[in-house]
N, C-alpha and C positions, 0 to 999 in steps of 0.2 A: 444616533442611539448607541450608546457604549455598554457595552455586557460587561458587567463584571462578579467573579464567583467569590465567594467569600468562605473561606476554610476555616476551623478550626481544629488542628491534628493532633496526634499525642496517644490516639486509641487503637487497639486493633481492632481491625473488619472483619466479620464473620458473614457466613450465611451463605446463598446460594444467589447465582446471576447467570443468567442465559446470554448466551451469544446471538450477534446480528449476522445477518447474511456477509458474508466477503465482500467491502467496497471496490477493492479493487478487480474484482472477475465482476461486479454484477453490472461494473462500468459498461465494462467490454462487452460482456455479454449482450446488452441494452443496444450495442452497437453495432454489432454481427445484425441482430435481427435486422438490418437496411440488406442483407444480400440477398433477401427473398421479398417477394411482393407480396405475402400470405401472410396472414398473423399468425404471432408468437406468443405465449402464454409461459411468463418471467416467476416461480415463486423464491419466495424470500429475498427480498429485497429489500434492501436496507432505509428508512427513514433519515437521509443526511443529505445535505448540502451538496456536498459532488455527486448529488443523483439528479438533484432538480439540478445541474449545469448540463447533466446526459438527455434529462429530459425537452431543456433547452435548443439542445444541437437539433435530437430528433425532431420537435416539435417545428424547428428551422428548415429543414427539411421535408416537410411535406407532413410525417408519420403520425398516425389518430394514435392519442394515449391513455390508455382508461387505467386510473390505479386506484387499487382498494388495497391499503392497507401494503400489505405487503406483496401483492401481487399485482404484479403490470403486464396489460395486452396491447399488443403493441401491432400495428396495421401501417404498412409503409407502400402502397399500391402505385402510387408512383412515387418518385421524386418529384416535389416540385422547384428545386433550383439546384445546383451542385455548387455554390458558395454558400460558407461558412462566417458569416460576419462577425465582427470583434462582440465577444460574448459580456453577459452584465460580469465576469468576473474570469481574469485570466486564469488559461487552464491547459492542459496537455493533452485532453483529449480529443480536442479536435483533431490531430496530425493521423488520428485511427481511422480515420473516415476517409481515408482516401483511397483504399482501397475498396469498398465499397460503394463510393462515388465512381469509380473509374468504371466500374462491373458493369453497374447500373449505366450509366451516362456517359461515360468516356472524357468527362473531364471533372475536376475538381479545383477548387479555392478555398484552401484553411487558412485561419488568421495566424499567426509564430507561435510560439511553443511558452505557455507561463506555467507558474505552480508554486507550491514552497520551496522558500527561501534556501535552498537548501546545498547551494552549488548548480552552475549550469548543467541541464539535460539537453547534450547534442543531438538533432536529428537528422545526423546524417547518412547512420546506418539504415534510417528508414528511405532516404531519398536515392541513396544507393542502389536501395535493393529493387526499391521501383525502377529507376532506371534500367537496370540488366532487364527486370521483365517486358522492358521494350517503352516504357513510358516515355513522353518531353515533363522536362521537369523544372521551372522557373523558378528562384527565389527573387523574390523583392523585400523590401524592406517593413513591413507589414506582412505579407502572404505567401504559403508557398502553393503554386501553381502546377495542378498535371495534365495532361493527356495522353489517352491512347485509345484508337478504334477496340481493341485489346488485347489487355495482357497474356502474354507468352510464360510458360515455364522456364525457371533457370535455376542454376545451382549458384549457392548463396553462401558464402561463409564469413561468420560475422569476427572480428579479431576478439570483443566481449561478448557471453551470452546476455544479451540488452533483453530483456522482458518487453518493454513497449515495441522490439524495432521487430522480435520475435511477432508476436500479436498482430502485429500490421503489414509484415511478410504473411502470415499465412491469412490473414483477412481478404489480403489481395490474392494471394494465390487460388484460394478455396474453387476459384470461377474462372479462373484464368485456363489458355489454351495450353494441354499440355501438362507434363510433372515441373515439377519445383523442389529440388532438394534444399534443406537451409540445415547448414553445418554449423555448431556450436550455439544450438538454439538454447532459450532459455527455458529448462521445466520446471518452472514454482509451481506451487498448484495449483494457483488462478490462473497461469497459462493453461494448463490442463482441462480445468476447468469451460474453459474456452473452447480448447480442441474436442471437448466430449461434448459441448453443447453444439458446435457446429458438426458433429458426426451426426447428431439427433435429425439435424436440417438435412442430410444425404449427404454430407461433402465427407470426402475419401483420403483421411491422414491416419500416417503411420507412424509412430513413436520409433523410433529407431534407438541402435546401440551410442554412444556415445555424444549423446546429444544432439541428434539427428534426426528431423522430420521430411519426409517424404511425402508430398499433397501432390493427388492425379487432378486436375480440375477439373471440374462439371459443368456441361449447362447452365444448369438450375437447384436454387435449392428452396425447397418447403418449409412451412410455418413447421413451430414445433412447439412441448409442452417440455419446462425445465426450470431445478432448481435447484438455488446456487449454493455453494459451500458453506459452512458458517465460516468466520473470518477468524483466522490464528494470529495474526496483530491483535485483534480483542481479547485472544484468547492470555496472550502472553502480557499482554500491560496489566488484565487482572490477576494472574500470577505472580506478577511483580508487585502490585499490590498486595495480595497476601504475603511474602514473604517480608516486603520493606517495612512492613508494621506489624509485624509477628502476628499475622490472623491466622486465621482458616476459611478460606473457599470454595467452594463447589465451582465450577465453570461450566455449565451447562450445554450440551452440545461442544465441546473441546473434544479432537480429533485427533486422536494419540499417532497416528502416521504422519501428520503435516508437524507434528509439533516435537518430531524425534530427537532432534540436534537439541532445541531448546529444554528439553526434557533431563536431558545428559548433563547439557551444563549445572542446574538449577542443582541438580545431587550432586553433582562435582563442589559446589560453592554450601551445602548445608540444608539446601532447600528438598522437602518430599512432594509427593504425589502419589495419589492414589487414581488408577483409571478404576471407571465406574464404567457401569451401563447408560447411565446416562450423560454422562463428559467425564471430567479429571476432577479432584479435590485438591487444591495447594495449601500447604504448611511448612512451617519449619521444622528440622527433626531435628536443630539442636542449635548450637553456635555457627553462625556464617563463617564461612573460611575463604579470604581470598581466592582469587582463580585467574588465570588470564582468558582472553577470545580473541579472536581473528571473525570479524563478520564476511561474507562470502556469497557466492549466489546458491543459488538453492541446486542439493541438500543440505547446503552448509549455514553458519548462524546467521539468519537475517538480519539485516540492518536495522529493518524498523520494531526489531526489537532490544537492542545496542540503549538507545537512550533510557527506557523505562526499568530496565537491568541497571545500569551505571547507576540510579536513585537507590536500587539493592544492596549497589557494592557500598554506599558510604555507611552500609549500619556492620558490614562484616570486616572480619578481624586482620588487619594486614595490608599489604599493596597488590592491590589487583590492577591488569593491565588491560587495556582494548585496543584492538589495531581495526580501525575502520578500513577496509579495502573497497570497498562498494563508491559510495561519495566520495570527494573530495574534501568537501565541507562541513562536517555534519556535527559538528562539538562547539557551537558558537552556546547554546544552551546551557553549560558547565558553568560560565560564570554566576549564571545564579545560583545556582547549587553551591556554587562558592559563596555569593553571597549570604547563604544560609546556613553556611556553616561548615559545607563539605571543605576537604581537603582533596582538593582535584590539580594535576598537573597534565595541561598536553603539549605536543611537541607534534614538530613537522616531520621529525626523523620516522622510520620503523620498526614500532617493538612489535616485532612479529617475529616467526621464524622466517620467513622467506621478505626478502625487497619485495613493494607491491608496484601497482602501476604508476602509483602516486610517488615515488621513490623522486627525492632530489628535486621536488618541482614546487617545493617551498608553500604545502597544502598540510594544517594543522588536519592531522589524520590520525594520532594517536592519543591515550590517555592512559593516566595511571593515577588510579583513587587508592587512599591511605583511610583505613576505617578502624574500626567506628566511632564517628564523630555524633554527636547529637547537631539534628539542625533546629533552629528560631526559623518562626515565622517572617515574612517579610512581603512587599510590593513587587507583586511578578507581571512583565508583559509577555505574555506567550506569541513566540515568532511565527509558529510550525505547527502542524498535528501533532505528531510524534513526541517531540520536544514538550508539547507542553503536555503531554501524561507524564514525562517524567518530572513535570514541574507542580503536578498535580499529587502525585505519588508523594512528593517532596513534601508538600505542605500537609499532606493527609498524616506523614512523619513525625512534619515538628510541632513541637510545643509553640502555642500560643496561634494568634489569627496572621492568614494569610490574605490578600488581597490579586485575586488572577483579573486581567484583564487581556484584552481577545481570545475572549473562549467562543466567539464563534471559529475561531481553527480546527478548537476540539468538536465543537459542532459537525464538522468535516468528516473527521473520522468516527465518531462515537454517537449512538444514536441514542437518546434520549438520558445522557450520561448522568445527571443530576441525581435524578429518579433513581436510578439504577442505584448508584452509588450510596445513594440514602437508604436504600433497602439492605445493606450491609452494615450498616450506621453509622456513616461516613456524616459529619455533622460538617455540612456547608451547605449555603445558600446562593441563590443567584440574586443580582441587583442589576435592574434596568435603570439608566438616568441619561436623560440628554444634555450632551454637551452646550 
């Protein structure tokens, strides 16, 4: 069965659209609850595809799942196996569970590490850090493998602040013997997220100066009641929508502290906002004016908001420039935009101010769009999440019909996207046909 969405762009979006819960904390979160044997009670929780692959793992492992809606109770009383078998769809998140396999059982087996196409995601900060904590650690060619009667506290310093490798140090640590420092952690705010939902469960972390977490381990930790962030990837693809097609927005639940960087930019480039009591309103307050970005880890611009912006910059005036520093790979999606009419250039060089890590090692990591161009509609394959809102953005842009196919990607990220979008008066439809 092939999904495919069918656009027709050209209009601005108006109106108001509520945010989903955060996919990525409510992942993790969904996965912490394995470090207690008590139920956990999850609100907001997102409706999407990488939830039924979380619910998968858990349900692999032993855990009773009851979900209504947007609330999941989650009972994991025992383990019943500490391997992780090759899932109906490769994923990343099993490699988070081993920490809590370890807690619980003292050994684990996850399948290798998949995801979007997006440049490889190493895990070796994560297998590292297990190691110091006193782990054996086996990789084979399908799985990687640990044990330990258990984990010890150690001091951890990561050369990236890695979000996943962050998440999976203090997953393990939380119950481990002993403190664990980890230097150069990552604090997005789904990490955060994280760490306040496992403080809820009794576990004993400190946020430190300079990127710095400090976890005393415990014993045990208890069921708890929690609930998760709204998501600022949703937040910012729909502000990029309003501004790529000159609407007006409401963004419902939008979190003016997680979205400070992206905020700054958007007025630096021509874009407004208004914070409300109830989220943010996006428009334009005039003519877009090129800009350049450097994406970064957080506080700095996020990556996964890089693609859905660059569909912004082909309507504003000038050469704007982007230095991805995060990925490696992450502008393979530009040639459609070119196909549609953008005028995009990238290069493996660094238009940044500073060489990144990616320096000299011959990874198309930078771009520079010339605007504004009108785009045509055209036949889009969406590779990625991310990618294909800005492919989606694109077509909600141009004049005449566009044709998306794998929008279950967007599925992935965006929860009941269609809908939504239609409630703005976004004129597209979905087509089901088997090949």
């Amino acid at each position: 069965m092939a999904n495919t969405l069918i656009v027709t762009g050209g209009e601005p979006l108006h109106g108001t659209i509520a945010l989903s819960g955060a996919k990525n904390a409510a992942s993790k979160i969904l996965l912490a609850t394995l470090l207690s044997a008590e139920p956990s009670v999850i609100h907001n929780v997102p409706m999407l595809g990488e939830l039924d692959i979380t619910a998968e793992i858990l349900g692999h492992l032993g855990c009773r799942i009851d979900r209504r809606d947007h609330d999941w109770t989650v009972e994991t009383s025992t383990i019943a196996r500490s391997s992780i078998p090759q899932l109906s769809r490769r994923n990343r998140l099993p490699i988070l569970t081993l920490g809590p396999l370890l807690a619980r059982t003292g050994e684990a087996e996850v399948p290798v590490v998949g995801g979007d196409a997006i440049g490889p995601r190493p895990v070796n900060y994560h297998l590292a850090a297990l190691k110091a904590m006193g782990a054996d650690v086996e990789v084979t060619e399908h799985s990687f493998r640990a044990r330990a009667k258990r984990l010890h506290g150690a001091e951890i310093s990561f050369p990236y602040p890695s979000v996943g490798a962050t998440e999976s140090v203090v997953m393990a640590a939380v119950l481990a013997e002993g403190r664990t420092v980890v230097h150069n952690a990552a604090i997005e705010p789904e990490v955060l997220d994280l760490l306040q939902m496992l403080q809820t469960m009794g576990a004993i972390i400190e946020l430190g100066t300079n990127r710095t977490l400090v976890i005393d381990g415990v014993e045990q930790l208890h069921g708890t009641q929690y609930t998760v962030i709204p998501d600022r990837i949703e937040a910012a693809s729909f502000a990029s929508l309003a501004l790529a097609t000159d609407g007006d927005i409401i963004v419902s639940g939008a979190c003016q502290a997680d979205l400070m960087t992206y905020l700054t930019t958007i007025r630096r480039l021509g874009g407004g906002f208004e914070v409300r009591p109830d989220g943010i309103r996006f428009f334009r307050q005039g003519r877009l004016t090129a800009i350049h970005i450097e994406t970064d880890t957080h506080p700095g611009f996020m990556t996964d908001w890089q693609q859905p912006l660059v569909t912004v910059l082909t309507q504003a005036h000038g050469q704007s420039t982007i230095h991805e520093t995060v990925y490696e790979d992450r502008f393979g999606y530009t040639k459609t935009l070119q196909q549609m009419g953008a005028k995009i250039e990238t290069s493996t060089d660094c238009w940044g101010q500073l060489p990144c890590r990616w320096w000299a090692h011959g990874y198309t990591h930078s771009c520079q769009v010339t605007g504004p161009t009108p785009l045509k509609g055209t036949m889009i394959e969406i590779p990625d999440i991310r990618a294909g809102m800005a492919h989606l953005i694109a077509a909600l842009v141009a004049h005449g019909e566009s044709r998306l196919v794998g929008v279950e990607h967007l599925d992935r990220g965006y929860q009941d996207l269609t809908t939504r979008l239609q409630g703005l008066g976004a004129r597209l439809k979905r087509e089901n046909r088997v090949d």
